[in-house]
C-alpha positions, 0 to 999 in steps of 0.5 A, a space after each residue: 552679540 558680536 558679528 565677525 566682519 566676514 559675517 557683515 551681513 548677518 546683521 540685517 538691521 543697524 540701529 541708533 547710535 550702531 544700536 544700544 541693544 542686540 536682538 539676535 534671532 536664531 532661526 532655520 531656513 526649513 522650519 515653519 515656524 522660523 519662516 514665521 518670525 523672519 516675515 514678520 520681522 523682515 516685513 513689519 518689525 526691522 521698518 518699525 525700528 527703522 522708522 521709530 529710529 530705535 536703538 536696536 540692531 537686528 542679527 541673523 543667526 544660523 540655527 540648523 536642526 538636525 530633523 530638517 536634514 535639507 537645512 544645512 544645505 540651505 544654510 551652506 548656500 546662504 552663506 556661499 552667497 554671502 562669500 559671493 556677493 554679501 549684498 545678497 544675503 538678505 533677499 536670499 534669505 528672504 527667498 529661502 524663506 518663501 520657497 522653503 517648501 520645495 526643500 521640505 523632506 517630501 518635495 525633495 526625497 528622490 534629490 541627491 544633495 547636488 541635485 538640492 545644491 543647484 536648485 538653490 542656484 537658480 533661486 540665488 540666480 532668479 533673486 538676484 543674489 548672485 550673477 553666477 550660478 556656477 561660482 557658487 555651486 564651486 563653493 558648496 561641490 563636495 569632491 568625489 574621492 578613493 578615499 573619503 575623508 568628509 572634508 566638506 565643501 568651501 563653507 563647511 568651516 563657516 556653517 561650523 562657526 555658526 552651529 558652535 557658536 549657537 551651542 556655546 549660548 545653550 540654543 537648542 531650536 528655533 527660532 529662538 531670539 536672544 535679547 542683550 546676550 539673554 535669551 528670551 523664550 517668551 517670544 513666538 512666532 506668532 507674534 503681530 507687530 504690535 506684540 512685538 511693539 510691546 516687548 521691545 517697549 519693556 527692553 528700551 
């Protein structure tokens, strides 16, 4: 449940009292079925905490699947953007979330990774998460080498953090949403907001 500082802004929602509870939800930008949960959580959900004043606060975790192979690199462009501008993490998140199609497996079969890299600037640029593409394509450039050591890029140690740290709790999927260090399969992404009222009413 904790949130190391250089990960601020994970936390999309600070309840009550810097909120009595944690709901974290584990989720991967090129699921479908996390680009469900997040709208209604993003869009119905956070304001209804907010404007009931509750005490929950709202965690993002990084759950990439290993079937969505363009998922890491949206992930490792999120969180360039947090390295960047930590402001922009959230409208980004919520773009990639919008746009994940185009990073489907069949929108992008003839893209290289660098290609993907910087299409995921133009979406960071076009939402504003950033104000330079060039920054963040520095943090996620993979260096060419004689000798190869798949070292990784700037965020290659961040994505890590996240992926054990999703391990270390058993999370197999997403989305998955953890509740007070208890991870709670009842939920779907199907949920409406009332639904999602209900749940919360039986854990306050």
């Amino acid at each position: 449940m904790s949130l190391a500082p250089s990960y601020s802004a994970h936390r999309l929602f600070s309840g009550v009292l810097s909120g009595a509870h944690t709901l974290e939800v584990f989720l991967d930008f090129t699921c479908p079925f996390s680009a469900k949960l997040w709208k209604t959580l993003y869009t119905q959900v956070i304001p209804h905490i907010r404007c009931m004043n509750l005490a929950v606060s709202i965690i993002f975790r990084h759950q990439v699947q290993p079937w969505h192979p363009n998922s890491t690199l949206l992930h490792e462009a999120s969180l360039a953007v947090e390295k960047i501008n930590p402001q922009g993490f959230v409208g980004f998140s919520n773009a990639l979330f919008d746009k994940q199609a185009e990073y489907f497996d069949e929108a992008t079969v003839n893209l290289t990774r660098t290609d993907i890299y910087r299409k995921l600037a133009e979406l960071a640029l076009s939402v504003n998460a950033i104000d330079d593409r060039q920054t963040l394509l520095q943090l996620l450039d993979i260096q060419a080498s004689d000798k190869p050591q798949n070292l990784g890029n700037a965020v290659s140690g961040d994505l890590k953090y996240h992926i054990k740290l999703a391990r270390a709790q058993s999370i197999h999927v997403s989305p998955t949403v953890v509740f007070d260090g208890i991870r709670d399969d009842s939920v779907s992404s199907s949920w409406t907001l009332e639904q999602w009222q209900k749940w919360l009413e039986t854990k306050l």
